[in-house]
Backbone of each chain as ProteinMPNN parsed JSONL, in Angstrom:
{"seq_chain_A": "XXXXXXXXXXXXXXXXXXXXXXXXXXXXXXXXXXXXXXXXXXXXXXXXXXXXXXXXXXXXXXXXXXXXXXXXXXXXXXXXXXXXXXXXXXXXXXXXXXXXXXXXXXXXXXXX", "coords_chain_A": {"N_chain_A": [[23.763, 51.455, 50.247], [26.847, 49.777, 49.276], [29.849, 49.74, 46.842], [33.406, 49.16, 47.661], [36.721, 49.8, 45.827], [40.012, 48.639, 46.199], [42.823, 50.092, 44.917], [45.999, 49.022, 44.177], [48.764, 51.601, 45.056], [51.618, 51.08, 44.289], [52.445, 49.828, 42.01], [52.423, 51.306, 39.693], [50.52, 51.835, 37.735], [48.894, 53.13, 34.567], [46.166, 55.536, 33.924], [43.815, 54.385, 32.58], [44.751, 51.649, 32.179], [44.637, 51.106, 35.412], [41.628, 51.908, 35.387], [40.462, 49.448, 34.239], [41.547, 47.694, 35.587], [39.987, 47.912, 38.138], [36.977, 47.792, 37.294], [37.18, 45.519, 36.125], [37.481, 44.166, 39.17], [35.17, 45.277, 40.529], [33.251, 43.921, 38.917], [33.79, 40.941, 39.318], [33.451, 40.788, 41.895], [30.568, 42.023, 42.189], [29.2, 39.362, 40.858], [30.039, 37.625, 42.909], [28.456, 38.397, 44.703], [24.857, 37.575, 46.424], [21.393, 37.267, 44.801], [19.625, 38.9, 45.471], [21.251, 41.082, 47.093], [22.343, 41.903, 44.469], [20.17, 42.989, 43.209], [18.733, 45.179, 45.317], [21.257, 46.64, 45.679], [22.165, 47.763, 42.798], [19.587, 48.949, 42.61], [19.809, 51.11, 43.953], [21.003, 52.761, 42.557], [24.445, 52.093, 42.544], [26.842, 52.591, 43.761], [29.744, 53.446, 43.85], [32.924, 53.442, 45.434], [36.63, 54.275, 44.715], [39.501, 53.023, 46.035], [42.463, 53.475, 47.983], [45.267, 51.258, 48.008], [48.287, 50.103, 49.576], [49.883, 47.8, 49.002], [50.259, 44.629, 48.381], [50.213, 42.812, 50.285], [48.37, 44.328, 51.564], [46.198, 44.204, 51.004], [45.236, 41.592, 50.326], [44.984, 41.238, 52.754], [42.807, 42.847, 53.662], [41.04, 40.9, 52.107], [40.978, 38.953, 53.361], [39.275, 40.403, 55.849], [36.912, 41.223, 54.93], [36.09, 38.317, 54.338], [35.384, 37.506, 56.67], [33.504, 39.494, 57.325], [31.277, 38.55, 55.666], [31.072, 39.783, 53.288], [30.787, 40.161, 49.744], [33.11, 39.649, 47.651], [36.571, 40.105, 45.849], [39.671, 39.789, 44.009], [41.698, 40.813, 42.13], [44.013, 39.247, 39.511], [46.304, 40.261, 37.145], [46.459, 39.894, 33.645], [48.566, 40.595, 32.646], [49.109, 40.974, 29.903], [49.883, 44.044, 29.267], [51.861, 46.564, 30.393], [52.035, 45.25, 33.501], [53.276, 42.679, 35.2], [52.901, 39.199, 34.539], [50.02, 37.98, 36.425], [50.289, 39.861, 38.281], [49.125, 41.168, 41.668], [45.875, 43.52, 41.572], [43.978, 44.831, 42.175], [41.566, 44.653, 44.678], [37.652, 44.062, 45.137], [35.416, 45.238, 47.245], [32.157, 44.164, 48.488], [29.139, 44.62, 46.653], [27.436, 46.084, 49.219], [25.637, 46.579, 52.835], [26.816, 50.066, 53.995], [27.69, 50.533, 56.374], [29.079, 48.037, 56.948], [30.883, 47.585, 55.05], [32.584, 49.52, 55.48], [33.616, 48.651, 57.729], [35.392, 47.425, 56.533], [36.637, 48.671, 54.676], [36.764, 51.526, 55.507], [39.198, 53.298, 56.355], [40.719, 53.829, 54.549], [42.135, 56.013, 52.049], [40.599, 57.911, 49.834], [41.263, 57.133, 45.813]], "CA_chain_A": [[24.676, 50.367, 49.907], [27.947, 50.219, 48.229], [30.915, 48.744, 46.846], [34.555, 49.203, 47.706], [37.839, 49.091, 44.918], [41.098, 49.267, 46.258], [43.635, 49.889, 44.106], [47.28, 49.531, 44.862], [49.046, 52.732, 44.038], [52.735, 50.972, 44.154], [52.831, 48.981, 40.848], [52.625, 52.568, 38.416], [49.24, 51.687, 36.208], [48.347, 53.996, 33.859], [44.694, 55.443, 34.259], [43.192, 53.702, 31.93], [45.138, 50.331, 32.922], [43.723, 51.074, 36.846], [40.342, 51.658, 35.311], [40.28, 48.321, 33.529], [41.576, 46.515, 36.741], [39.085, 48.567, 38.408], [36.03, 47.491, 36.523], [37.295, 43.737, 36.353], [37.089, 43.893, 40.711], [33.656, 45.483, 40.433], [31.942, 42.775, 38.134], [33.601, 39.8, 39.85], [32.864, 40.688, 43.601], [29.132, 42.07, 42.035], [29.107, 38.203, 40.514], [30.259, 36.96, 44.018], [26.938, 38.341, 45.71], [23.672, 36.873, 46.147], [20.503, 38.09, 43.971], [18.837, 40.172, 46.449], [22.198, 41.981, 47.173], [22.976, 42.664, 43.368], [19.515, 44.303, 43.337], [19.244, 46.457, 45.805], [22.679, 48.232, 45.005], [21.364, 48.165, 41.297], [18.122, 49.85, 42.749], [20.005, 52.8, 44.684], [22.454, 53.197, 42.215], [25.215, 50.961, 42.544], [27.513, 53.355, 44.296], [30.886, 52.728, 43.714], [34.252, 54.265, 45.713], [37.475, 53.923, 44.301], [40.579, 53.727, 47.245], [43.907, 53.448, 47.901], [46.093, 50.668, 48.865], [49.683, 50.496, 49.803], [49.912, 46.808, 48.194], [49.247, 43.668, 47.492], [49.961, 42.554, 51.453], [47.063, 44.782, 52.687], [44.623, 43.603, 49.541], [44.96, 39.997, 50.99], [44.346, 41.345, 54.43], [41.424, 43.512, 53.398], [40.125, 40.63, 51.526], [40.095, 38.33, 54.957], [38.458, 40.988, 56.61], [35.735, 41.251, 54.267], [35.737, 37.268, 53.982], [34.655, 37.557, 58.004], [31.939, 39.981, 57.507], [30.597, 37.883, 54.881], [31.193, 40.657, 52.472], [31.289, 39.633, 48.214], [34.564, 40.231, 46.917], [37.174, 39.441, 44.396], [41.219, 39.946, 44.119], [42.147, 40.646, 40.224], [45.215, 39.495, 39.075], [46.204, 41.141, 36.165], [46.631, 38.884, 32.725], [49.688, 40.767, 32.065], [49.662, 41.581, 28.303], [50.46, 44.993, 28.944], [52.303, 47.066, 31.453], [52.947, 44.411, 34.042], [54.058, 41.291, 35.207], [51.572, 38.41, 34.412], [50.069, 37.367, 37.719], [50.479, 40.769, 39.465], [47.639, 41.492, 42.281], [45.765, 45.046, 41.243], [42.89, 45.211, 43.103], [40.064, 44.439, 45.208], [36.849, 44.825, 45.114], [34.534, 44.479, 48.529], [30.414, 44.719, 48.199], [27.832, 45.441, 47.42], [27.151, 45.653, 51.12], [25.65, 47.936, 54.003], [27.527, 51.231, 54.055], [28.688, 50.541, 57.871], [29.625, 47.017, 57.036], [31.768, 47.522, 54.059], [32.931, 50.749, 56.042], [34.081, 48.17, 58.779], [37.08, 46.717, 56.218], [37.906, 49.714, 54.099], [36.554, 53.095, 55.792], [40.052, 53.72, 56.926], [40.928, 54.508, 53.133], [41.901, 57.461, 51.28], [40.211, 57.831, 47.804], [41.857, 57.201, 45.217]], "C_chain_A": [[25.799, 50.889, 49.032], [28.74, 49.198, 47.761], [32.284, 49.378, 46.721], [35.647, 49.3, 46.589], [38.493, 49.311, 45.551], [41.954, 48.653, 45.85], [45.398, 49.725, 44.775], [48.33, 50.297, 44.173], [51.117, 52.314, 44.103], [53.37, 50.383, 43.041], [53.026, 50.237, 39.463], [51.206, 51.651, 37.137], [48.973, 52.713, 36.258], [46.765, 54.201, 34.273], [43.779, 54.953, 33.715], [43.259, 51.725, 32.305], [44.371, 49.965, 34.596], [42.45, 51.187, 36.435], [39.546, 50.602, 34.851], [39.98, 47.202, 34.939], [40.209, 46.831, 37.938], [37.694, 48.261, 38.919], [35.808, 45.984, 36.963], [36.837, 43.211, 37.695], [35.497, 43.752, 40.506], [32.845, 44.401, 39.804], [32.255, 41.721, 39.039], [33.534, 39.553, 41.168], [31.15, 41.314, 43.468], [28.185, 40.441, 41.525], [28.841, 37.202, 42.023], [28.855, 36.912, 45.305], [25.408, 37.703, 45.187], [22.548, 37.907, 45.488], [19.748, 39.306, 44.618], [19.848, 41.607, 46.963], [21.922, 43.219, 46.099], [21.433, 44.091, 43.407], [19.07, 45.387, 44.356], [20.495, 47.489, 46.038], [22.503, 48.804, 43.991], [20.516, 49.747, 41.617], [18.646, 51.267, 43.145], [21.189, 53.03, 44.192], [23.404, 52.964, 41.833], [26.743, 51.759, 43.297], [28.848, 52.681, 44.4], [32.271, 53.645, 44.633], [35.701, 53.268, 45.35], [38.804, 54.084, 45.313], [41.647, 53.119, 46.972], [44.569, 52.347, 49.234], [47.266, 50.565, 48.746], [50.437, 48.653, 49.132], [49.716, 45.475, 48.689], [49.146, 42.59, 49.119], [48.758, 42.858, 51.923], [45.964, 44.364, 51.5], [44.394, 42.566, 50.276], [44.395, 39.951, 52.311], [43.028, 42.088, 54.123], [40.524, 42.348, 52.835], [39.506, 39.357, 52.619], [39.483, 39.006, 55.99], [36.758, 40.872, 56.212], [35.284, 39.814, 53.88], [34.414, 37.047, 55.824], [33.879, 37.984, 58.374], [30.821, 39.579, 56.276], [30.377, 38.717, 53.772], [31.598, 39.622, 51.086], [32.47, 40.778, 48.235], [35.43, 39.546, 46.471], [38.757, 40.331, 44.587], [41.129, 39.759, 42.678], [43.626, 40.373, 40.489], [45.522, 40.095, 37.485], [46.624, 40.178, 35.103], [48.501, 39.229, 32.206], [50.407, 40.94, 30.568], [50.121, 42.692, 28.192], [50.957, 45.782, 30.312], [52.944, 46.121, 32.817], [53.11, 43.482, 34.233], [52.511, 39.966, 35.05], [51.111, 38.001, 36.067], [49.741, 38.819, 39.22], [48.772, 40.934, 40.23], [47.637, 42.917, 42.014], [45.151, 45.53, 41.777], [41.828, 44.343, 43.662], [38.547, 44.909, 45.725], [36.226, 44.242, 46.632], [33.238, 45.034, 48.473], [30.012, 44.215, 46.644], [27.741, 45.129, 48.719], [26.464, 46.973, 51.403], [26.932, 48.695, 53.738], [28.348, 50.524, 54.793], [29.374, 49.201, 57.686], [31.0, 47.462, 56.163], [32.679, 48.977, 54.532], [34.395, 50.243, 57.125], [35.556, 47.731, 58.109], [37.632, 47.528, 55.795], [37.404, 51.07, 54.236], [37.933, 53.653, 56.528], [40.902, 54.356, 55.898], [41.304, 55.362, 52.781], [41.116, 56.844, 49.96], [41.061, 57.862, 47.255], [41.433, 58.722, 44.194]], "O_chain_A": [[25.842, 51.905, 48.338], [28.566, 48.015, 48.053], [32.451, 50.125, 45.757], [35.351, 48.243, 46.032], [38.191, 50.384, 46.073], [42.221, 47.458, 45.974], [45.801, 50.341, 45.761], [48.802, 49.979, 43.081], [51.883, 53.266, 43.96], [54.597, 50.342, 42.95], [53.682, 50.006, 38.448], [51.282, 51.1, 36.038], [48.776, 53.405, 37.256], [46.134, 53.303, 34.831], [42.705, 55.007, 34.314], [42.381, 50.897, 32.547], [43.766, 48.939, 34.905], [41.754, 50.468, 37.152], [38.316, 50.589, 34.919], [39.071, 46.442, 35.273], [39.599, 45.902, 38.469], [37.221, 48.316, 40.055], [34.961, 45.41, 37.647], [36.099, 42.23, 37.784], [34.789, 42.754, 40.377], [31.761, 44.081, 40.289], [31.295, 41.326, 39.701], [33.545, 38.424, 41.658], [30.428, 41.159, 44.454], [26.978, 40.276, 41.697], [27.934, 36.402, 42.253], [28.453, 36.132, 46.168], [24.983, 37.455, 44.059], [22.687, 39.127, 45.577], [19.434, 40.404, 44.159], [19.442, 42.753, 47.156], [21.606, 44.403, 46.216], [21.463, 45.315, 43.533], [19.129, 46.557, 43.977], [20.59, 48.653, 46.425], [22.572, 50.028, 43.878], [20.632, 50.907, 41.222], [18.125, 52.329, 42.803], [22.199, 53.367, 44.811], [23.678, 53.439, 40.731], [27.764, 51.085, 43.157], [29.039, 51.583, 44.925], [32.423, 54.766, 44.147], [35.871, 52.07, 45.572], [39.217, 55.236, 45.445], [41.869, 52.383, 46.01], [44.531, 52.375, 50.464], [47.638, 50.957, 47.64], [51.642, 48.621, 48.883], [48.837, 45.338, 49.539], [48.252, 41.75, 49.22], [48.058, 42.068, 52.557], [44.75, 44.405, 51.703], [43.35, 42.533, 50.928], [43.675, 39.119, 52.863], [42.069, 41.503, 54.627], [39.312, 42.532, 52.948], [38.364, 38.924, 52.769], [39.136, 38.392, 56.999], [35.777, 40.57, 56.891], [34.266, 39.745, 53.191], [33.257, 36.657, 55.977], [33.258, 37.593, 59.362], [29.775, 40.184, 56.038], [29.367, 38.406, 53.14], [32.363, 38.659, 51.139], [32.668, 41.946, 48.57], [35.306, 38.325, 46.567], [38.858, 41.369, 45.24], [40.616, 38.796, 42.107], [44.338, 40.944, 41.315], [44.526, 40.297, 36.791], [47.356, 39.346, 35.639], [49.332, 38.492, 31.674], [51.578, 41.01, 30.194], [50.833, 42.863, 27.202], [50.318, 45.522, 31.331], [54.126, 46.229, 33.142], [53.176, 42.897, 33.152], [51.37, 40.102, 35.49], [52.018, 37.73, 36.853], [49.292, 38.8, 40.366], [47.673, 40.865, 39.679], [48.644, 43.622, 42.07], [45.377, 46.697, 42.096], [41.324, 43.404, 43.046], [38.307, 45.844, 46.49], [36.466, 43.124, 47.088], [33.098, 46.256, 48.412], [30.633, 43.559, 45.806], [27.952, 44.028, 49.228], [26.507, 48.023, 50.762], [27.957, 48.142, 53.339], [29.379, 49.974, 54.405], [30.417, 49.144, 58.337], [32.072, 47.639, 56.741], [33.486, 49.392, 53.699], [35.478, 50.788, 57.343], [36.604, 47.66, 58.751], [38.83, 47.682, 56.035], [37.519, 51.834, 53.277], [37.719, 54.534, 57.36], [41.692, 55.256, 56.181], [40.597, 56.193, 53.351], [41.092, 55.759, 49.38], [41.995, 58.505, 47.735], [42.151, 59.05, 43.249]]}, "seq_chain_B": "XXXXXXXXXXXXXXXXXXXXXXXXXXXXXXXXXXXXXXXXXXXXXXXXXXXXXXXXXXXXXXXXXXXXXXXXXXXXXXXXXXXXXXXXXXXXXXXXXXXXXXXXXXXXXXXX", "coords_chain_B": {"N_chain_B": [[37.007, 37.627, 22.724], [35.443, 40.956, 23.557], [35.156, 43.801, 25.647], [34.745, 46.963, 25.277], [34.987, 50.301, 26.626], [34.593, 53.646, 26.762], [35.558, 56.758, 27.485], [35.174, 60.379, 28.5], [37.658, 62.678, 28.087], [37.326, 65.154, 28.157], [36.349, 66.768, 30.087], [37.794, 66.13, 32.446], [38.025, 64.38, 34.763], [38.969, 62.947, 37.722], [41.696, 60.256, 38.286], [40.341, 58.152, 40.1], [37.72, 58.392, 40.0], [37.183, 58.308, 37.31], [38.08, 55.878, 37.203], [35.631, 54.403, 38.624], [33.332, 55.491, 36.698], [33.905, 54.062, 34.474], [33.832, 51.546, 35.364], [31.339, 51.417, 36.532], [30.226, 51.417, 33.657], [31.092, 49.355, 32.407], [29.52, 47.028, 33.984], [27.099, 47.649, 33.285], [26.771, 47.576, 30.869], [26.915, 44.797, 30.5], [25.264, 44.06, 31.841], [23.481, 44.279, 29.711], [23.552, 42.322, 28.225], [23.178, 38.916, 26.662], [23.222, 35.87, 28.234], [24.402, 33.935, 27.172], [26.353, 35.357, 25.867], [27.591, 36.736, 28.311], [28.496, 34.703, 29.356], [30.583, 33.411, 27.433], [32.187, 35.752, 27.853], [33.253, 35.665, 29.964], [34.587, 33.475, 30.303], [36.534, 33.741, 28.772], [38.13, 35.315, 30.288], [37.437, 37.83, 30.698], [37.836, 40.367, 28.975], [38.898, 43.749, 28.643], [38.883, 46.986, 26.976], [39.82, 50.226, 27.852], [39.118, 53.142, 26.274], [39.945, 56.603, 24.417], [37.28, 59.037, 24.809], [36.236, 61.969, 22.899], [34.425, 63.945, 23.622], [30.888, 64.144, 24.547], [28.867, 64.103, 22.131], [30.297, 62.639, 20.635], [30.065, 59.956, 22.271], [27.538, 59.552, 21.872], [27.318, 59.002, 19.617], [28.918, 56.803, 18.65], [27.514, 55.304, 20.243], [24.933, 54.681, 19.223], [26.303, 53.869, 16.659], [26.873, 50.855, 18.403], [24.273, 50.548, 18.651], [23.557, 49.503, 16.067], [24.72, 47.794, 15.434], [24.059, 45.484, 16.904], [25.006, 45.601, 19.531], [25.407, 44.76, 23.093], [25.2, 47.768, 25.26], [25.748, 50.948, 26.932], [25.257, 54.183, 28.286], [26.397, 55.932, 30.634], [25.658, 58.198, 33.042], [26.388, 60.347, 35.503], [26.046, 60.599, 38.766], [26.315, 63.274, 40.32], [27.512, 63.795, 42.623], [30.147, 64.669, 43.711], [32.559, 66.21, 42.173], [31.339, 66.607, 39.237], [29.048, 68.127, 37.599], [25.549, 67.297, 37.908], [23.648, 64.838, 36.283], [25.966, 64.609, 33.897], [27.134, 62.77, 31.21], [29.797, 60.468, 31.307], [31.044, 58.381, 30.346], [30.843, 55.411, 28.181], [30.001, 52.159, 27.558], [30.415, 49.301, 25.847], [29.77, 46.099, 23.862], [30.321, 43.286, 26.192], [31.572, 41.556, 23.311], [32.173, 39.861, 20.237], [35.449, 40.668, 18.946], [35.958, 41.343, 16.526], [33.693, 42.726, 15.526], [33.033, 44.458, 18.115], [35.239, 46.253, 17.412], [34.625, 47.443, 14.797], [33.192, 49.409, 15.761], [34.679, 50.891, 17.531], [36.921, 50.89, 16.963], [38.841, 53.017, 16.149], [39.606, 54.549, 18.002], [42.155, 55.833, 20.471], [43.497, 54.145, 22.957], [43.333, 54.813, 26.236]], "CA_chain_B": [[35.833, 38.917, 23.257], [36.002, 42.291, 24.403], [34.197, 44.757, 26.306], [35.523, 48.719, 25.121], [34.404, 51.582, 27.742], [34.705, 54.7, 25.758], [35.465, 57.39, 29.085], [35.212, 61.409, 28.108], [38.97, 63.159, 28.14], [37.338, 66.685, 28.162], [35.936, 66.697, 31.545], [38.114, 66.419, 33.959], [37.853, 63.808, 36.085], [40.466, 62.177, 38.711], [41.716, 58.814, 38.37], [39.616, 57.261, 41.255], [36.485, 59.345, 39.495], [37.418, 57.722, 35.897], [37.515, 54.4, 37.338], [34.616, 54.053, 38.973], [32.684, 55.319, 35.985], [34.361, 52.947, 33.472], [33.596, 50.08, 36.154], [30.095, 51.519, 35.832], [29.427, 51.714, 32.157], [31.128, 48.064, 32.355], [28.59, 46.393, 34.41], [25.894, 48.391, 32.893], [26.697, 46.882, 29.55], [27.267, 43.543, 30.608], [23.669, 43.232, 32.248], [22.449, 44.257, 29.216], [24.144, 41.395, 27.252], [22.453, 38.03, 26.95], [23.268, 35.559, 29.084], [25.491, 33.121, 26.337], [27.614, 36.428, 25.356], [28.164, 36.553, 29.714], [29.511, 33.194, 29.569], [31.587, 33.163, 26.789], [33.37, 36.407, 28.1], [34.167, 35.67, 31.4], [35.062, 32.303, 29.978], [37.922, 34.303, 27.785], [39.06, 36.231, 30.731], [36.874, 39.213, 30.558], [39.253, 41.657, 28.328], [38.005, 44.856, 28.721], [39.633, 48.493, 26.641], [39.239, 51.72, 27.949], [39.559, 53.757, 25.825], [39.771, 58.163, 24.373], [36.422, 59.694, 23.827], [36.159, 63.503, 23.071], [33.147, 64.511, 24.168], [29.691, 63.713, 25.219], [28.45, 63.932, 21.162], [30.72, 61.396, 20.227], [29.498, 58.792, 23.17], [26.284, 59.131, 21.457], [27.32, 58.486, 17.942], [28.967, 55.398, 18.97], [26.376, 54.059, 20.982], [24.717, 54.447, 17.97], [26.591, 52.346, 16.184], [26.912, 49.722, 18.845], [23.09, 49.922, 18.478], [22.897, 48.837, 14.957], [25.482, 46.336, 15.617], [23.68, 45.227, 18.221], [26.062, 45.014, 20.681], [25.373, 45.338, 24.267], [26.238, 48.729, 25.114], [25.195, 51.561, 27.899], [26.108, 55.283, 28.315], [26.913, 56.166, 32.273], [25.432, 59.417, 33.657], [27.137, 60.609, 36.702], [24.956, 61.436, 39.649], [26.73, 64.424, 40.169], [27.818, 63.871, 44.39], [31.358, 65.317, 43.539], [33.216, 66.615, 40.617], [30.7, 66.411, 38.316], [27.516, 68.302, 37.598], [24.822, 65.91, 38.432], [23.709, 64.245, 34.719], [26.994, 64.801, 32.946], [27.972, 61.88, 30.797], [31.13, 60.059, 31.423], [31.568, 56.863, 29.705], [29.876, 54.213, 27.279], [30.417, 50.505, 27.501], [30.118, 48.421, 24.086], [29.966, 44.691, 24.571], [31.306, 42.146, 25.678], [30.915, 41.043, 21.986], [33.256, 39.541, 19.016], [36.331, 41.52, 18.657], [35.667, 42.417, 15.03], [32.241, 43.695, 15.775], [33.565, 46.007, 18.516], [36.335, 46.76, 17.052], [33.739, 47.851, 13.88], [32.297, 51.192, 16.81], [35.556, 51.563, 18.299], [38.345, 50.471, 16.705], [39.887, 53.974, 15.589], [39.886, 55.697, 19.043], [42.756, 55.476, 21.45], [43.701, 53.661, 23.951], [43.196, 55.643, 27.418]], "C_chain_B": [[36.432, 39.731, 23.859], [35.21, 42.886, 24.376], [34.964, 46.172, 25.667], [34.71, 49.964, 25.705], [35.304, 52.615, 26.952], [34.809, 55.778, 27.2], [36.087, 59.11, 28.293], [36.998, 62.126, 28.178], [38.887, 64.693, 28.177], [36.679, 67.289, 29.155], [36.118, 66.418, 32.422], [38.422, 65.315, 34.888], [39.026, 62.732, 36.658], [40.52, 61.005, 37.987], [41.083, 57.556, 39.076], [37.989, 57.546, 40.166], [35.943, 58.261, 38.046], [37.254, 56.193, 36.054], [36.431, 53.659, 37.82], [33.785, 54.567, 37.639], [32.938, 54.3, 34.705], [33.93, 51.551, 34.219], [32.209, 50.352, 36.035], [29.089, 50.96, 34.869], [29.688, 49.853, 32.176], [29.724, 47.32, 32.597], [27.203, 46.396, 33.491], [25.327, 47.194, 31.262], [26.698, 45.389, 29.257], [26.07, 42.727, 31.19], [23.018, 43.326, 30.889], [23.187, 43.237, 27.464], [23.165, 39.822, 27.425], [23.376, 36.713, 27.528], [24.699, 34.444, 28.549], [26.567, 33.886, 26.215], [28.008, 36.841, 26.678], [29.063, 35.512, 29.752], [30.649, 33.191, 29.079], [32.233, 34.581, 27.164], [34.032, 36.409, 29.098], [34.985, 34.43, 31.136], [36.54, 32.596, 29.498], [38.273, 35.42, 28.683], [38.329, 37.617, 30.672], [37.604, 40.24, 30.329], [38.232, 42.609, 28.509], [39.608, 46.156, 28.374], [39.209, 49.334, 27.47], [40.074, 52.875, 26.755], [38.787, 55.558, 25.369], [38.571, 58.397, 23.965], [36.699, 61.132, 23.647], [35.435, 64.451, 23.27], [31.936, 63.736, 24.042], [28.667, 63.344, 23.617], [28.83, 62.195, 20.463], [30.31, 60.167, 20.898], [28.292, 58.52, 22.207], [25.939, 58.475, 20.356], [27.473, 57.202, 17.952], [28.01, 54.702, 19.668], [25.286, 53.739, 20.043], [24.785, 53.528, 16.891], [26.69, 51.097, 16.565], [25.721, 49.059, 18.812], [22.671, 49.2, 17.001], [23.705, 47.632, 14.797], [24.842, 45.875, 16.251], [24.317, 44.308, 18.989], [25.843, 45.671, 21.929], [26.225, 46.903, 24.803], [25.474, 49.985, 26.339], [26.431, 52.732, 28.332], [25.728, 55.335, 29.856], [26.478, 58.079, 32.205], [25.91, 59.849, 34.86], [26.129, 61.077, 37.949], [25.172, 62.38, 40.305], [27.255, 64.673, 41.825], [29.457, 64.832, 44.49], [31.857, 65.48, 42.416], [32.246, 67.208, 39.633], [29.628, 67.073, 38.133], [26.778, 66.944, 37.41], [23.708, 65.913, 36.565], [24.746, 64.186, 33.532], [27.345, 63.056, 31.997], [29.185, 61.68, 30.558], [31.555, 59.215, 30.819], [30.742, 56.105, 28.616], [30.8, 53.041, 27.037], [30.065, 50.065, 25.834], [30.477, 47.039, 24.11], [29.84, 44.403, 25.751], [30.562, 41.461, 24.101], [32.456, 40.819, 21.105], [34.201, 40.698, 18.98], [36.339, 42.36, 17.37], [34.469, 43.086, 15.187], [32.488, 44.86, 16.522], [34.397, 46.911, 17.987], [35.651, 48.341, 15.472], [33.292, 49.578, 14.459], [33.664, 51.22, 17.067], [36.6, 51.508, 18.346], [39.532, 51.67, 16.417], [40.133, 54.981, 16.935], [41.116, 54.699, 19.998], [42.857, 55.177, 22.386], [44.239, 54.662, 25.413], [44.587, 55.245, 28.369]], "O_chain_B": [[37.476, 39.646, 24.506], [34.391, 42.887, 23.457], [36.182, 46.038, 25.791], [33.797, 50.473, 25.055], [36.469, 52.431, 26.601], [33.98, 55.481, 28.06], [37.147, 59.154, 27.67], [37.51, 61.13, 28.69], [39.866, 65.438, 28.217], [36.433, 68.486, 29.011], [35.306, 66.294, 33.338], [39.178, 65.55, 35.831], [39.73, 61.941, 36.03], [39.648, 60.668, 37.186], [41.221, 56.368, 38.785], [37.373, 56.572, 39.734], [34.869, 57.703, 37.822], [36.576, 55.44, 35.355], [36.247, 52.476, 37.534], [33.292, 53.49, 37.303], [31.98, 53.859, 34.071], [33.722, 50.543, 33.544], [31.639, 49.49, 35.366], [27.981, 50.429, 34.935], [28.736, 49.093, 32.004], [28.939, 47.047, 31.689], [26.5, 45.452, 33.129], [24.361, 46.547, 30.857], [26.542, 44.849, 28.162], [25.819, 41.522, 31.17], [22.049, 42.59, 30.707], [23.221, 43.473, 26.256], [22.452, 39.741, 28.425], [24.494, 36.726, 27.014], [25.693, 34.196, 29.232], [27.687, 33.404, 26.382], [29.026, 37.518, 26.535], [30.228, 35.533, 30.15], [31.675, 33.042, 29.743], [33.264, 34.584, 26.491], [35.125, 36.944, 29.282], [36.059, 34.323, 31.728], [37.514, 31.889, 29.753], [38.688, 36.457, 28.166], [39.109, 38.565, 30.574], [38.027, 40.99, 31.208], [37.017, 42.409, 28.533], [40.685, 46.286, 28.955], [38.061, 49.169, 27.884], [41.248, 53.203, 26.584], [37.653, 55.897, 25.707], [38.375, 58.099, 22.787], [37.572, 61.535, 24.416], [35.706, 65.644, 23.134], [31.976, 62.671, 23.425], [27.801, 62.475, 23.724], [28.198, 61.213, 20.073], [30.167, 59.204, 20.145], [28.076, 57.381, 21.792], [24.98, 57.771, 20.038], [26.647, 56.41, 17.5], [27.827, 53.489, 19.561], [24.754, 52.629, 20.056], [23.968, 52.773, 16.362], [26.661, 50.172, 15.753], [25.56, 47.84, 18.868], [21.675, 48.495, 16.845], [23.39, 46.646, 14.131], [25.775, 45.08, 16.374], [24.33, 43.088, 19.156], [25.998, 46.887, 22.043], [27.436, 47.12, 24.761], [24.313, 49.637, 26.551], [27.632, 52.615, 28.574], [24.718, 54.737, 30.226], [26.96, 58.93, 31.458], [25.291, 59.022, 35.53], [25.47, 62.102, 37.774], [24.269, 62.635, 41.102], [27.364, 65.846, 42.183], [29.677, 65.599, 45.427], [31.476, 64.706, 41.537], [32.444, 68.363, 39.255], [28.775, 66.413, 38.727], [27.195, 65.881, 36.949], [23.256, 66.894, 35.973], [24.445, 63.791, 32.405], [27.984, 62.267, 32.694], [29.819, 62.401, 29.788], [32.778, 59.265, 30.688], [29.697, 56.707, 28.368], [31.916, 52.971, 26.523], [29.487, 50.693, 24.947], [31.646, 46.812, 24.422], [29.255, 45.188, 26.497], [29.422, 41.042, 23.901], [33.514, 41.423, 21.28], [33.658, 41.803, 18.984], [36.602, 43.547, 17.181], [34.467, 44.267, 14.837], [32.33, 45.999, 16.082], [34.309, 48.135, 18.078], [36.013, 49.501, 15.272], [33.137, 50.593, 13.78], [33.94, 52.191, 16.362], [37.349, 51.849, 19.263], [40.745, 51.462, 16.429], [40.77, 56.031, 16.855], [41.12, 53.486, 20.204], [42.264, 55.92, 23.168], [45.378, 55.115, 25.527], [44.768, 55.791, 29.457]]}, "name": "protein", "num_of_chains": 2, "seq": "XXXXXXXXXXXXXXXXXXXXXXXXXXXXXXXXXXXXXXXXXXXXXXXXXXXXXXXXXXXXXXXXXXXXXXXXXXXXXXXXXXXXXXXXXXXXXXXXXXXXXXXXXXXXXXXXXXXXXXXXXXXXXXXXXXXXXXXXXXXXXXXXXXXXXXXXXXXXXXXXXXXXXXXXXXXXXXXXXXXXXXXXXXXXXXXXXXXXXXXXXXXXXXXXXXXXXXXXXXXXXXXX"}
């Protein structure tokens, strides 16, 4: 099992700023799944990949892909106290899931 | 409230690498919070720092102190699949807890 981030590398966050927004995906698409999910990703790990998106168009489309395979997941917007605009989309997270499922919306990816 | 992920600066690791272990240590620390101090931080927006550690000693000291604060808190081991020798520590979460309390472990290190 796993879970997805992708970040979008056109807004300029700092690495610390992308690891925040990051984080934020990860808890509220690990929130979004059911109990039996959270633990078995827990159990093997919780395996996380961090990828790359081209912006905030393909987030929205990645996140109706992953709404259709019944995939948990979550769209951060960013609060905007520091670096950028209040409101901006930063990332999404998709999973915990099957590998091949969560493979099916964003195995086309680079890593970030 | 605020969460502060403490993430090593003398080891290397990418920006994709860095964020997935800071999204990590997050979670990590956030299961091991009680269930009122969940509420009230997602309630306030789940702030979350990352911020400079300088090595793997210092993670420990602070977690240290987050333990006598007792403030939810959890150091991140890496399972070593890339980059990383496999047990290296990368990160430590601290909270979600009162801002002056964290601030108390981790208020003098920089912002990542």
């Amino acid at each position: 099992m796993k879970q997805a981030i992708v970040a979008r590398t056109d807004i300029g966050m700092g690495q610390g700023k992308l690891a925040a927004q990051v984080a934020h995906a990860s808890l509220s698409a690990y929130e979004d799944a059911d109990s039996r999910t959270r633990k078995a990703w827990k159990g093997s790990g919780q395996k996380k990949v961090v990828l790359k998106g081209s912006g905030e168009s393909e987030l929205f489309e990645l996140a109706d892909r992953a709404e259709s395979e019944r995939l948990p997941h979550a769209i951060i917007r960013d609060a905007g106290h520091t670096q950028l605009d209040s409101g901006t989309v930063t990332t999404l997270a998709v999973g915990p899931g099957e590998d091949e499922v969560v493979d099916r919306v964003t195995g086309h990816l680079s890593l970030f």
